[in-house]
C-alpha positions in Angstrom: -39.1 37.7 -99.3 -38.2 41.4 -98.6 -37.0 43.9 -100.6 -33.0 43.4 -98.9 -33.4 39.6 -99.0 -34.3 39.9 -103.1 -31.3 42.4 -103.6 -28.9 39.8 -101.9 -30.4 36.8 -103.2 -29.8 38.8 -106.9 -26.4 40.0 -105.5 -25.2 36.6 -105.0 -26.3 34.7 -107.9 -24.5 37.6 -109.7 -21.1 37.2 -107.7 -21.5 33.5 -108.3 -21.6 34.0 -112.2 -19.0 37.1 -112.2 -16.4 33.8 -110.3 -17.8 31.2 -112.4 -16.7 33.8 -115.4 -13.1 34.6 -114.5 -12.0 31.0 -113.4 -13.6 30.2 -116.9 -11.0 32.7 -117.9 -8.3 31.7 -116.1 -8.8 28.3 -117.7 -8.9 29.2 -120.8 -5.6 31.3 -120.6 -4.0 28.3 -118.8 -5.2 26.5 -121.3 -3.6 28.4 -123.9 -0.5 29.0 -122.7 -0.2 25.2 -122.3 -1.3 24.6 -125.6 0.9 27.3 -127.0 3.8 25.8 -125.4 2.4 22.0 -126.6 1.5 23.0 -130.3 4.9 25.2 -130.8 6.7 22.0 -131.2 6.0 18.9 -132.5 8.4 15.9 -132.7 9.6 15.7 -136.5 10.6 12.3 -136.4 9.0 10.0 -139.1 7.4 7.5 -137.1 4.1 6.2 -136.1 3.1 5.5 -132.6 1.5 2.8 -130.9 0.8 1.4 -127.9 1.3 -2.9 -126.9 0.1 -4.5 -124.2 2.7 -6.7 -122.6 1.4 -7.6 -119.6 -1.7 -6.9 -117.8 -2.0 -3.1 -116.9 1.4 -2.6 -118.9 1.4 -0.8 -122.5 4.7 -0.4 -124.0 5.2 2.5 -126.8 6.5 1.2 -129.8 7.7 3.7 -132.4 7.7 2.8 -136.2 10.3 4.7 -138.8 9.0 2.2 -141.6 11.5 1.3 -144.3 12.0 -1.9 -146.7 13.9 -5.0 -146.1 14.8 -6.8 -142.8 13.2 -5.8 -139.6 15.2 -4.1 -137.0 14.4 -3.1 -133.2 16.3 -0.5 -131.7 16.7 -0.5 -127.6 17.6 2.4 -125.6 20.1 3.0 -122.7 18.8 3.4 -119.0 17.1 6.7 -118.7 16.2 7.2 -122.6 13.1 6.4 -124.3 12.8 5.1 -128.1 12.8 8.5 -129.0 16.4 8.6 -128.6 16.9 7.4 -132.2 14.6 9.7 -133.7 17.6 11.4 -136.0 19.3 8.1 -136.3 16.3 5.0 -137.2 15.2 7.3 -140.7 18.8 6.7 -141.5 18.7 3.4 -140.7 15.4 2.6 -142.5 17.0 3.2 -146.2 17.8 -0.3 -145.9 15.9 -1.9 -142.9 12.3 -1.6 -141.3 12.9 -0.2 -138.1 11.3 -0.3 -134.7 12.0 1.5 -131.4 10.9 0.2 -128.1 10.3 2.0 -125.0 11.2 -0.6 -122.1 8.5 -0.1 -119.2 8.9 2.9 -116.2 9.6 5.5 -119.2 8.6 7.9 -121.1 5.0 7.4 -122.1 5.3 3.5 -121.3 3.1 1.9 -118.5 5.4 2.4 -114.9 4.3 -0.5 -112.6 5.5 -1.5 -109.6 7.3 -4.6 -110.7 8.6 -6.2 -113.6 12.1 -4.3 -114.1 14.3 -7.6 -114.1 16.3 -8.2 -116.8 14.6 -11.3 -118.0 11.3 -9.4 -117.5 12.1 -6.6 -119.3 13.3 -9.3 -122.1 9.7 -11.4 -121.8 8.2 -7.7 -122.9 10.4 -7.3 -126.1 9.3 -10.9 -127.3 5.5 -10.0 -126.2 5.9 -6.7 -128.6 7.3 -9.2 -131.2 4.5 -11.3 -131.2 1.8 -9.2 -131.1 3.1 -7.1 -134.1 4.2 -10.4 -136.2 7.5 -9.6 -136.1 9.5 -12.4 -137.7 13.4 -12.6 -136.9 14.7 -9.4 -136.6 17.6 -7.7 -135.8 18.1 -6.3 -132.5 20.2 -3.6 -131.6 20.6 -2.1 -127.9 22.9 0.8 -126.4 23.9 0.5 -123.1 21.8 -1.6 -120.2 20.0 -3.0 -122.9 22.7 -5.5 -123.5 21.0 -7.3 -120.7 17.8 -7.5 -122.5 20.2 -8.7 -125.9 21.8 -11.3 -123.5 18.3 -12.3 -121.8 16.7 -13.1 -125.3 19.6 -14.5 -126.9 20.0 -17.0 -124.3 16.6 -17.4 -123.4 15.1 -17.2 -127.3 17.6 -17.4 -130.0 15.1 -18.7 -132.3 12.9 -15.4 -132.2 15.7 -13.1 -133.7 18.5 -13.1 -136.3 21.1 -11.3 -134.8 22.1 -8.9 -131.7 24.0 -5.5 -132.0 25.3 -4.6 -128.6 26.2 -0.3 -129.0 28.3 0.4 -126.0 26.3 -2.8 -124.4 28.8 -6.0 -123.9 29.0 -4.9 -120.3 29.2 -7.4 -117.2 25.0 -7.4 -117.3 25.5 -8.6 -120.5 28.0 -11.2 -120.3 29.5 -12.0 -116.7 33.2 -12.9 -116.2 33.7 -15.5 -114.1 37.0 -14.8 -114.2 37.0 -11.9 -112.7 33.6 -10.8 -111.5 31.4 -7.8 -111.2 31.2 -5.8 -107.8 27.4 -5.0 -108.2 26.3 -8.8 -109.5 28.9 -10.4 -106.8 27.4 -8.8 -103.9 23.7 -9.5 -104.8 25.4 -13.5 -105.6 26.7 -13.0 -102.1 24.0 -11.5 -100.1 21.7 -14.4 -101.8 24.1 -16.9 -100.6 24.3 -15.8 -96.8 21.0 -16.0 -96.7 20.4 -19.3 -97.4 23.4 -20.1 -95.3 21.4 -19.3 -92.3 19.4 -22.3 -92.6 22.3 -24.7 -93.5 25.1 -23.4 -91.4 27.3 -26.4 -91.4 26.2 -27.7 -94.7 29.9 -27.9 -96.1 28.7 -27.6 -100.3 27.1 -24.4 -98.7 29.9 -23.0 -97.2 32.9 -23.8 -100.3 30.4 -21.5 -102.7 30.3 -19.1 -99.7 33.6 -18.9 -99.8 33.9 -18.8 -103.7 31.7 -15.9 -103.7 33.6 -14.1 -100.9 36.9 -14.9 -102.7 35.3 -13.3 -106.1 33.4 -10.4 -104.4 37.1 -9.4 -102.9 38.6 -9.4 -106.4 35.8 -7.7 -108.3 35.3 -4.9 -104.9 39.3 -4.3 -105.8 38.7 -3.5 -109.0 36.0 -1.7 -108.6 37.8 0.5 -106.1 40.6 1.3 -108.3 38.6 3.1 -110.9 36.6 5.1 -108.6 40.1 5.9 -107.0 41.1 6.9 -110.1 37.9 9.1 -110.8 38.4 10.8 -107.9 41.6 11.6 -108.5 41.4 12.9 -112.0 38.1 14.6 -111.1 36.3 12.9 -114.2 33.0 12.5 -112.0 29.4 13.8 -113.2 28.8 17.1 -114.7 28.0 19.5 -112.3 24.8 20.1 -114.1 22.4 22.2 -115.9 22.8 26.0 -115.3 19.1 28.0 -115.4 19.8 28.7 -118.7 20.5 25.5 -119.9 17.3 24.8 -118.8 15.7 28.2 -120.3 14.1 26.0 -123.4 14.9 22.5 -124.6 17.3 23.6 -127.0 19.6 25.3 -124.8 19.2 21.9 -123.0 20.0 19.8 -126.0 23.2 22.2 -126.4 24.0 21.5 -122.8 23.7 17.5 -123.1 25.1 17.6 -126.5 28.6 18.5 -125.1 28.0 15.6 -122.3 27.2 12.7 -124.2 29.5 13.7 -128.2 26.1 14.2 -129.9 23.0 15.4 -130.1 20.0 13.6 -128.1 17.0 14.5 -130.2 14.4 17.3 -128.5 11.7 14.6 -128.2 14.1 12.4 -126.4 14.7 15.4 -123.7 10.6 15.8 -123.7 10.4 12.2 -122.9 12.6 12.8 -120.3 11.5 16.1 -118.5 8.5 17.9 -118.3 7.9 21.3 -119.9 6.5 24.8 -117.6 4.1 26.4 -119.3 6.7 29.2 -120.4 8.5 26.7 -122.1 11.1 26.3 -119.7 13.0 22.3 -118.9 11.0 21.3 -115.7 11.1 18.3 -113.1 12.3 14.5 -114.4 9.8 12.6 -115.3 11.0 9.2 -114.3 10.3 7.7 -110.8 13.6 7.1 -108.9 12.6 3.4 -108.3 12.4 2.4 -111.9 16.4 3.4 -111.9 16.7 0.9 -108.6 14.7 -1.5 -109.7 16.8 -1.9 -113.0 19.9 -2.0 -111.5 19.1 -4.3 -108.7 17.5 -6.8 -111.2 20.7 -7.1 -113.2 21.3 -11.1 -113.9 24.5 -12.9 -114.5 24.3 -13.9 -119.0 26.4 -16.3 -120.4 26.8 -16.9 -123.9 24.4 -15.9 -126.7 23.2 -18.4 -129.3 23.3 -15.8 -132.4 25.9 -13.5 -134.7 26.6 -10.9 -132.6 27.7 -7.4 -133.3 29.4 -4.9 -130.4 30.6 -2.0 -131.1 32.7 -0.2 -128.2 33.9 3.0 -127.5 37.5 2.0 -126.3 39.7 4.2 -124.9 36.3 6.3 -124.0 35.7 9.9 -124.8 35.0 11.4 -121.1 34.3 14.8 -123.1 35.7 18.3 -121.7 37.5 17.9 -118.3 39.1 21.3 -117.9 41.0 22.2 -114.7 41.8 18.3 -113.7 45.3 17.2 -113.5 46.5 16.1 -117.3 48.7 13.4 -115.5 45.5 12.0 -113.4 43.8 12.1 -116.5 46.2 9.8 -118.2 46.1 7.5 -115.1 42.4 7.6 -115.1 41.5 6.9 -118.8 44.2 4.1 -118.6 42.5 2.5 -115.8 39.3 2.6 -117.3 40.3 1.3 -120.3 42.3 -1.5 -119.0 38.7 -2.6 -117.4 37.1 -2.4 -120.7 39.6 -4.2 -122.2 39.1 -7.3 -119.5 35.4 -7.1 -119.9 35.6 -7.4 -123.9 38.0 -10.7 -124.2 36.2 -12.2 -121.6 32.6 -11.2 -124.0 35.3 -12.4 -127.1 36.6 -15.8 -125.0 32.7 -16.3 -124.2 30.8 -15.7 -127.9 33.7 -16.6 -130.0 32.3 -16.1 -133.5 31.3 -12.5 -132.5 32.4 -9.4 -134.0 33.6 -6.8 -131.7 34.6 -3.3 -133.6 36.5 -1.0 -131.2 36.0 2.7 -131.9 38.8 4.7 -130.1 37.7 8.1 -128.5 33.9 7.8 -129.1 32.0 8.8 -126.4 29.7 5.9 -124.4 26.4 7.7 -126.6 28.0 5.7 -129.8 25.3 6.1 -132.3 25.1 9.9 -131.9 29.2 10.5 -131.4 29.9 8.2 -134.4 26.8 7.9 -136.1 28.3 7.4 -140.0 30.6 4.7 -138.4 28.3 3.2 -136.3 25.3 3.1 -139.5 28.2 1.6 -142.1 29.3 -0.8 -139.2 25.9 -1.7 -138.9 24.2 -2.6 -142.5 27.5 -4.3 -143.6 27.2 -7.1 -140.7 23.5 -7.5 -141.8 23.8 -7.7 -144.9 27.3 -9.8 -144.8 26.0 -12.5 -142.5 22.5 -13.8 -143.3 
């Protein structure tokens, strides 16, 4: 090799080391800055984490607050994690042990493809049961887990003591068949014309076509009053997050806090969103189809076979709606409630030795708006009914 082939050959290995060492460096200050944004918070909530396998491929994380006495498992609303009850389980495990379950398709659960109806998402809360020996406990749901309550209180009421419905004894957790749901009449309906395409002039057929017509019309009615009544009073979703309520999670907790009557817990908003490496509230960390799949796999649940606790937020906080029209506001909230109302004698007429504690002006996030009430409410039906 000549002299000018040697020099480049030594020129090159040389420019090859000099990029080898600054993408080292680049890594290592990415790393950092990551890490620094990762180690300057850590989620202070007394529990221990672990992970159970429900079904194959599908880990569920289970959070553990400890605590002495009867067991309790806490479910969260749509969109939330376990982590949501980080403040409130501690409080709740001076008299109970208490759990927290993450349903699948959130936080740092397993997201499969499939598995998000109601009685699925119920088979997984029995599987964590059994594999941590779990013997009778008490579970307690806000929101859409009432249809898990429902789906294992109809489906196993010899694997738990009692069911807590927070802001839960909706229509996918008991159905009136007196006066319907929009969202489970249509997917009744759309069920039923299909199989009326292969028994067109089968008359049985056709008198429960018409029964389902005849209830889709009444619950659609319904249905369109209170969005009517939305609209008018303006008392749709917040307009969002400014940029900085989404400078750092705590401006975002401030944000949410004045949404919901309470504040979510950071790690709950971690769960939830991703952090940029300056710290920042990033993209949404749940795919869009675990939200469709949950809704669309929404069952009809009769009657539970256990003591039942809900607690309801009736008339409903709706938080801060400055600028709408104090009349419409009236009209809406009276609306609203009257459909509440409807939907809790029918969850009364249905499961007559429950308890149902109305709490007027809390917001739909019970536990955190009322938290106090909602602890008390809690422990004394517990320990009063064994």
């Amino acid at each position: 090799m000549n002299k000018t082939g040697a020099n480049l050959k030594i020129n090159l290995k040389k420019t090859v080391i000099f990029a080898l060492l600054i993408k080292s460096l680049v890594w290592c200050a990415l790393s950092s800055a990551q890490t620094a944004v990762s180690v300057s918070w850590h989620d202070p909530s007394p529990h221990k984490i672990q992970f159970i396998t429900v079904e194959k491929n599908v880990k569920l994380e289970v959070l553990d607050w400890g605590g002495k006495g009867q067991p309790v498992v806490l479910l969260a609303g749509l969109g939330n994690t376990a982590h949501a009850f980080d403040d409130f389980a501690p409080k709740l495990a001076k008299n109970f042990h208490v759990y927290g379950i993450t349903r699948r398709g959130f936080g740092n659960s397993s997201v499969p493809l499939s598995g998000y109806d109601a009685d699925r998402l119920g088979d997984d809360i029995i599987a964590v049961l059994d594999t941590l020996h779990i013997i009778k406990p008490i579970i307690i749901g806000h929101s859409i887990s009432g249809e898990e309550l429902s789906s294992i209180g109809t489906r196993f009421p010899q694997r738990v003591s009692k069911l807590i419905y927070l802001e839960a004894a909706k229509p996918y957790a008991y159905y009136d068949d007196k006066n319907g749901n929009y969202q489970l009449d249509i997917k009744t309906l759309a069920a039923q014309l299909d199989s009326a395409k292969n028994n067109l002039y089968d008359m049985h057929q056709m008198q429960t076509l018409q029964a389902d017509l005849n209830m889709l019309q009444k619950s659609l009615h319904s249905t369109m009053l209170v969005i009517q009544a939305n609209t008018d009073a303006g008392t749709g979703p917040s307009s969002g997050p400014t940029d900085a309520d989404l400078a750092s999670f705590a401006a975002m907790q401030k944000f949410v806090a004045k949404q919901i009557g309470g504040n979510l817990p950071e790690a709950e908003l971690r769960q939830t969103f991703n952090a940029t490496n300056d710290g920042k509230v990033g993209s949404q960390k749940t795919q869009s189809f675990v939200y469709e799949y949950i809704m669309n796999g929404e069952q009809k649940y009769k009657a539970v076979k256990l003591p039942v606790l809900a607690i309801e937020a009736v008339p409903k906080n709706m938080g801060n709606q400055a600028g709408s029209d104090p009349a419409k506001l009236v009209a809406d909230k009276a609306i609203n409630t009257s459909e509440e109302l409807k939907q809790l004698d029918a969850f009364q007429a249905g499961n007559p030795l429950a308890r149902i504690i109305k709490i007027p002006n809390a917001y739909h996030y019970i536990y955190l708006s009322n938290e106090a009430e909602i602890i008390k409410a809690i422990t004394e039906f517990i320990k009063t009914n064994p």
